[in-house]
N, CA, C and O atoms as CSV, one atom per row, in Angstrom:
chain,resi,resn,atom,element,x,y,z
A,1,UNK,N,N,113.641,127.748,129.475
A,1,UNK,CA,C,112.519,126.840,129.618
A,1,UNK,C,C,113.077,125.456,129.977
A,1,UNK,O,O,114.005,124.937,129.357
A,2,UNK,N,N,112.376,124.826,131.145
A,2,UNK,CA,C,113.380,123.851,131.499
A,2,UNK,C,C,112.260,122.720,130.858
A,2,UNK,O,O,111.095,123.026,130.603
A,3,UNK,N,N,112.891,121.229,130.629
A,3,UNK,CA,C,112.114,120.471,130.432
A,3,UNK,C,C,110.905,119.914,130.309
A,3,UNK,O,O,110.533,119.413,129.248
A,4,UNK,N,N,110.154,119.950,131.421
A,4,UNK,CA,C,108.717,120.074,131.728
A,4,UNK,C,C,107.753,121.344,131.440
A,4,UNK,O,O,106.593,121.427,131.843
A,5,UNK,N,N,108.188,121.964,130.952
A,5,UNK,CA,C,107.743,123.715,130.309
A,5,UNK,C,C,108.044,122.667,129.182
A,5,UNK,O,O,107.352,121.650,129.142
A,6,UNK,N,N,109.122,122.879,128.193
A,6,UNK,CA,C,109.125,122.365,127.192
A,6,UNK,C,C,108.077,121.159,126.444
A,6,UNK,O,O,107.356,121.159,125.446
A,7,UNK,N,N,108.309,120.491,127.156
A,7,UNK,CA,C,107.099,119.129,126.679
A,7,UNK,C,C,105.817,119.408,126.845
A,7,UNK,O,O,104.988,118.752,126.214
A,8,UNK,N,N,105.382,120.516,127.798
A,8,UNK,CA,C,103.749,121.135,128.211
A,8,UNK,C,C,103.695,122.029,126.811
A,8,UNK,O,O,102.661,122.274,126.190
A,9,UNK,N,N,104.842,122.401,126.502
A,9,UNK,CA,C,104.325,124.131,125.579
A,9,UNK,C,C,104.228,122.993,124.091
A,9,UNK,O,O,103.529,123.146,123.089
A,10,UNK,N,N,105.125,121.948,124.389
A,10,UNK,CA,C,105.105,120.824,122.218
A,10,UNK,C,C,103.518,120.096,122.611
A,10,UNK,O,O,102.983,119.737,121.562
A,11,UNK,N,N,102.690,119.809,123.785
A,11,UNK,CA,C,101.875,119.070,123.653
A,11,UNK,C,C,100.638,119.971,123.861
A,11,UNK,O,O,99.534,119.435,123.770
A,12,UNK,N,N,100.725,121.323,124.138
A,12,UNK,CA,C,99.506,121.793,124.263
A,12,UNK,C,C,99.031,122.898,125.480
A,12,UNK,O,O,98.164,123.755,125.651
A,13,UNK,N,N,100.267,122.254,126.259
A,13,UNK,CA,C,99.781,123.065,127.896
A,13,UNK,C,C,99.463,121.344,128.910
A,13,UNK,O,O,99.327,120.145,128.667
A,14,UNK,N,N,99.476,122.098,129.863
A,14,UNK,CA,C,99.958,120.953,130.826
A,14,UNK,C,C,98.784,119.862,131.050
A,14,UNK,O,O,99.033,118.663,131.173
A,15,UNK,N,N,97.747,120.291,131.083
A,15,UNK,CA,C,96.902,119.238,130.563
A,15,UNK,C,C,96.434,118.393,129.527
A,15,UNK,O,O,95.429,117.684,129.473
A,16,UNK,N,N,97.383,118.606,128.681
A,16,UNK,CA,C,97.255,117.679,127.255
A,16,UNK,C,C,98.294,116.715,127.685
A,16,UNK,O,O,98.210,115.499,127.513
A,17,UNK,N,N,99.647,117.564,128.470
A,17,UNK,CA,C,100.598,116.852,128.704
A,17,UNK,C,C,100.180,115.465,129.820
A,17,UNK,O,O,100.133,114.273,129.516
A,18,UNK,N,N,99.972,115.960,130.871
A,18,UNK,CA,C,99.077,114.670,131.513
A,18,UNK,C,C,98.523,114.227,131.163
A,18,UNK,O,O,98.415,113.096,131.639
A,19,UNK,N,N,97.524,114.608,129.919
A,19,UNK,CA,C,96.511,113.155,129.831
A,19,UNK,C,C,97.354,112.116,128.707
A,19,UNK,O,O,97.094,110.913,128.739
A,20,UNK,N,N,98.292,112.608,127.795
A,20,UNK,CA,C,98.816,112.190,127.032
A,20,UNK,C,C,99.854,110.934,127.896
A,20,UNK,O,O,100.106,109.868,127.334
A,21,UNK,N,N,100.272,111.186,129.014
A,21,UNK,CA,C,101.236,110.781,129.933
A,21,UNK,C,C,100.469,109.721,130.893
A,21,UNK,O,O,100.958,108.841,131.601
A,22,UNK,N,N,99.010,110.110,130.678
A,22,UNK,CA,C,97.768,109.175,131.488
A,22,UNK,C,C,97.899,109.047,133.540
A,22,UNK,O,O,97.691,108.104,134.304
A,23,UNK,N,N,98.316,110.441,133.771
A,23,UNK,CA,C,98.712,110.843,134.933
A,23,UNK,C,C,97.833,112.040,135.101
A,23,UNK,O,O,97.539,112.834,134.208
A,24,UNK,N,N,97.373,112.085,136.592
A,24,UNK,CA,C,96.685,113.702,136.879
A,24,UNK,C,C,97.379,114.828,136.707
A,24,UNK,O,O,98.546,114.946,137.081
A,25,UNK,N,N,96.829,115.582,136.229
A,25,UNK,CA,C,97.506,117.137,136.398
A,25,UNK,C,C,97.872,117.692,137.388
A,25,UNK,O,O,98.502,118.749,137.366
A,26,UNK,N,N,97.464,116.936,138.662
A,26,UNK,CA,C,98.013,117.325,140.075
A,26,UNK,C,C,99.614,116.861,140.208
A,26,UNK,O,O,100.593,117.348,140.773
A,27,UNK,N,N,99.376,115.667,139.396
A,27,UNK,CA,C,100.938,114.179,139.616
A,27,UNK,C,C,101.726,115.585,138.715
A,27,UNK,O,O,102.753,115.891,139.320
A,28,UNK,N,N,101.541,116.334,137.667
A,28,UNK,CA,C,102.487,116.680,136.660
A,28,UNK,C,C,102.887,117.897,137.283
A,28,UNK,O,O,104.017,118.365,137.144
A,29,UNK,N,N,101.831,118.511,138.087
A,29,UNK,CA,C,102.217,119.854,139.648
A,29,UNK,C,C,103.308,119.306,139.927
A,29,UNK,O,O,104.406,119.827,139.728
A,30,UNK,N,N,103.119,118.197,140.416
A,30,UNK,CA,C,104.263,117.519,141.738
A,30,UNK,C,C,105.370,117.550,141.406
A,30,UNK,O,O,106.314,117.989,142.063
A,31,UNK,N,N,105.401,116.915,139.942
A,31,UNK,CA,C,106.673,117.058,138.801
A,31,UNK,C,C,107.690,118.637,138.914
A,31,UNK,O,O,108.839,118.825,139.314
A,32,UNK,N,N,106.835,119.395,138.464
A,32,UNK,CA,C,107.209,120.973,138.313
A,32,UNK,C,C,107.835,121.125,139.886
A,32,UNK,O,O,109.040,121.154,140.139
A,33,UNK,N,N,106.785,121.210,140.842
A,33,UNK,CA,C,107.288,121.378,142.087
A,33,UNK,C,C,108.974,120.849,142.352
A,33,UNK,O,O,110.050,121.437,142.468
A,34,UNK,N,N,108.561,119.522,142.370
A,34,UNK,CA,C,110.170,118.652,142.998
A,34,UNK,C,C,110.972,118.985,141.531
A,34,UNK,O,O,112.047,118.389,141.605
A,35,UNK,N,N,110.928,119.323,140.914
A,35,UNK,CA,C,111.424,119.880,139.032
A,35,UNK,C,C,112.285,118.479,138.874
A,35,UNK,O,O,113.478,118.665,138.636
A,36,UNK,N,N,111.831,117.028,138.978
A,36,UNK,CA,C,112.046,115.980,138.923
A,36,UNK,C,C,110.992,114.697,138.499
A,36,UNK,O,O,110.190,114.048,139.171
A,37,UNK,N,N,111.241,114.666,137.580
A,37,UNK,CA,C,110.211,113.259,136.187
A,37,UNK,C,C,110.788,112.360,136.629
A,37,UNK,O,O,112.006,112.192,136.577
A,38,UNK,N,N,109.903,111.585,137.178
A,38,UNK,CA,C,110.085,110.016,138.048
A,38,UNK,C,C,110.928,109.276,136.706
A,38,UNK,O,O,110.907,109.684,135.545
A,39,UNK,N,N,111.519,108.311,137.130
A,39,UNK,CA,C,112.253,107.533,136.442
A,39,UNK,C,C,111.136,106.444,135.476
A,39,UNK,O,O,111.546,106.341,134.320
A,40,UNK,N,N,110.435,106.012,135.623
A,40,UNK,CA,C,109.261,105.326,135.160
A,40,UNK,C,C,108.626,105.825,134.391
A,40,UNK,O,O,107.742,105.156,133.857
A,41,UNK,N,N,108.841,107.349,133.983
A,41,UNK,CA,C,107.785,108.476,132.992
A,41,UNK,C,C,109.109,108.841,132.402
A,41,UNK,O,O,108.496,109.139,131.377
A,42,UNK,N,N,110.271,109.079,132.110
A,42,UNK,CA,C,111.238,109.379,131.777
A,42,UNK,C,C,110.794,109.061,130.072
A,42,UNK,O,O,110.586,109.974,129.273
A,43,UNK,N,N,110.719,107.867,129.789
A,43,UNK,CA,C,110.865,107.261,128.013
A,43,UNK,C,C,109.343,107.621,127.810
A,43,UNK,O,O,109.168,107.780,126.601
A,44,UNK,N,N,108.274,107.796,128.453
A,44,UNK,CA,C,107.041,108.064,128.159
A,44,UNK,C,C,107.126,109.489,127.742
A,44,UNK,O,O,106.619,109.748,126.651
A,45,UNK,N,N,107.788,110.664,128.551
A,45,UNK,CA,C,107.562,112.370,127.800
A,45,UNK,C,C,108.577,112.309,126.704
A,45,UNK,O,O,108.348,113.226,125.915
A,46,UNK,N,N,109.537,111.641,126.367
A,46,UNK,CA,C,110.180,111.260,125.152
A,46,UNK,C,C,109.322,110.784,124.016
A,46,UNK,O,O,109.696,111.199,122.919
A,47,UNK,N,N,108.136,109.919,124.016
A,47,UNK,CA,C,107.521,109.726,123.134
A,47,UNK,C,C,106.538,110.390,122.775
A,47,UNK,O,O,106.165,110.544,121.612
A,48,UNK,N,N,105.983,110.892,123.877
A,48,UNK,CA,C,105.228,111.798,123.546
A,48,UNK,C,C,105.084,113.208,122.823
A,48,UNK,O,O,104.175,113.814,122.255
A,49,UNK,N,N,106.391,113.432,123.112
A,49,UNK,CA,C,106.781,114.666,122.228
A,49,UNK,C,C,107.619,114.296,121.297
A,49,UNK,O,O,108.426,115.125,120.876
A,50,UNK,N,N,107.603,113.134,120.844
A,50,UNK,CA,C,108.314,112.713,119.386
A,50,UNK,C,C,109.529,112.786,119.367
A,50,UNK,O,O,110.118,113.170,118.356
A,51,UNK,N,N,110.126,112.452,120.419
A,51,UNK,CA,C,111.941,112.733,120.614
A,51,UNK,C,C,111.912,114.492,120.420
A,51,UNK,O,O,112.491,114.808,119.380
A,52,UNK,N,N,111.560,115.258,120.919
A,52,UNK,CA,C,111.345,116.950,121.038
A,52,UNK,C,C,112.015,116.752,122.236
A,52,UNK,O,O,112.909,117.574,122.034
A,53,UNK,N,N,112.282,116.271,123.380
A,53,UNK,CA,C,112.212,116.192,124.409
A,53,UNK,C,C,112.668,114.545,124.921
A,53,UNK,O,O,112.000,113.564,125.248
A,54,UNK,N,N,114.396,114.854,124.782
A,54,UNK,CA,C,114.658,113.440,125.188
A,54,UNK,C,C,115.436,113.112,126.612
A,54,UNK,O,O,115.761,113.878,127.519
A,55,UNK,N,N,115.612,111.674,126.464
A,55,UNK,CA,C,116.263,110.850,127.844
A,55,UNK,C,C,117.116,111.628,128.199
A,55,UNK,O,O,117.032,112.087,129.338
A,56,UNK,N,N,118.197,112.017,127.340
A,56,UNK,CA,C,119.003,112.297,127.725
A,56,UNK,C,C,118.872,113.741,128.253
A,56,UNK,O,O,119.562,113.980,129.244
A,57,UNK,N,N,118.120,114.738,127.776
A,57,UNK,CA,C,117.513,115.898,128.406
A,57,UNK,C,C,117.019,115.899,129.696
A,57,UNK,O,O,117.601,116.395,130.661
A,58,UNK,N,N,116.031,115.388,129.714
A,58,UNK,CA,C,115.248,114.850,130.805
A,58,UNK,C,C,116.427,114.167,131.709
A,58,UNK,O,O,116.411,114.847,132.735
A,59,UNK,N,N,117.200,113.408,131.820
A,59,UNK,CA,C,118.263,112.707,132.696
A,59,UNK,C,C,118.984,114.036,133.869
A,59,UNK,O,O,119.050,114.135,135.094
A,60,UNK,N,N,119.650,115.327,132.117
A,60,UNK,CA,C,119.994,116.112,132.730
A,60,UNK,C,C,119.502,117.098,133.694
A,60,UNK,O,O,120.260,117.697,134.457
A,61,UNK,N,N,118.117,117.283,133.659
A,61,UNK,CA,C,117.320,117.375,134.357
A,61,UNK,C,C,117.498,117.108,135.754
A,61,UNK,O,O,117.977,117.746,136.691
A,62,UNK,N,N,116.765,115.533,135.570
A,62,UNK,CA,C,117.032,115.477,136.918
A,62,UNK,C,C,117.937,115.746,138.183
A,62,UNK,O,O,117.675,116.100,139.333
A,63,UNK,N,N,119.545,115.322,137.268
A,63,UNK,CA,C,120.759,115.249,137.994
A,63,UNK,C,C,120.929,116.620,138.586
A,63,UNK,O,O,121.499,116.726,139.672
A,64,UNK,N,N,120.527,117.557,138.022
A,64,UNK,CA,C,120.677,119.042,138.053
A,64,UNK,C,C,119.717,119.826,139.148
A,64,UNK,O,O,119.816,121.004,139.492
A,65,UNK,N,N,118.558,118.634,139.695
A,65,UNK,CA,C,118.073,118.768,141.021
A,65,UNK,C,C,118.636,118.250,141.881
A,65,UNK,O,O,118.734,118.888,142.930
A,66,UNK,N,N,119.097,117.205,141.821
A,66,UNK,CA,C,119.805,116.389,142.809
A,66,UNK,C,C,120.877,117.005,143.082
A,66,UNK,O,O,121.033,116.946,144.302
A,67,UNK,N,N,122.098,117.838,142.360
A,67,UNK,CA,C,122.909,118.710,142.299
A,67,UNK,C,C,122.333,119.562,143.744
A,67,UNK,O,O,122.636,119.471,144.934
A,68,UNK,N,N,121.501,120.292,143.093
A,68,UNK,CA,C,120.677,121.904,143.471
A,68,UNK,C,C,120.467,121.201,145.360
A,68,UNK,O,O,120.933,121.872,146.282
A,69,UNK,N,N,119.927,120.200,145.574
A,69,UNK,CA,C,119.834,119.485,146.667
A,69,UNK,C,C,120.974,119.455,147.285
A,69,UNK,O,O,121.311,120.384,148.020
A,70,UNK,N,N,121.681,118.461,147.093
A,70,UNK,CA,C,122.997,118.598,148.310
A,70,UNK,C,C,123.849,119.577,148.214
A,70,UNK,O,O,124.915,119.377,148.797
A,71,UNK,N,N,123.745,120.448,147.738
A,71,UNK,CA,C,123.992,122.135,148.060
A,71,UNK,C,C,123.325,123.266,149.135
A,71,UNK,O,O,123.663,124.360,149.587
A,72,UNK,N,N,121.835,122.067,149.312
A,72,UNK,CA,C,121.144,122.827,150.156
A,72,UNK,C,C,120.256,123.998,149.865
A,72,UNK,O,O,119.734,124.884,150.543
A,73,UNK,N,N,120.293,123.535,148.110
A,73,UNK,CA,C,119.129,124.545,147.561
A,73,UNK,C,C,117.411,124.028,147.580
A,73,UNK,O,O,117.064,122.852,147.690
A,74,UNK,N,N,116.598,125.047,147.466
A,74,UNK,CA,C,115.587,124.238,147.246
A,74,UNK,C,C,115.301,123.804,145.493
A,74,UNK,O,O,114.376,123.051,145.186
């Protein structure tokens, strides 16, 4: 379960997670899609899930797309 699964399944499902995050459920699609949490929402799904789900998780995250990218993955 990668990150964004994680923080959807501690808050409820993905629409608790967006509204909690005060973003559309389309914006939190986009998330899943690019499997990359904008830098600006990063300390926000940290609080929201009560440190369940931290920076430093979420960081690894990201890097681990950016990785997957200049490899030429999708």
């Amino acid at each position: 379960m990668d990150v964004l699964e994680q923080a959807c399944h501690l808050l409820g499902g993905p629409a608790r997670l967006a509204r909690a995050l005060r973003v559309s459920p389309q914006t939190l699609n986009n998330w899943k899609r690019r499997r990359r949490i904008p830098a600006d929402q990063i300390m926000a799904v940290e609080t929201v899930t009560a440190g369940r789900v931290t920076v430093r998780e979420i960081l690894h995250y990201n890097q681990s797309q950016d990785v997957r990218q200049q490899q030429g993955e999708p």
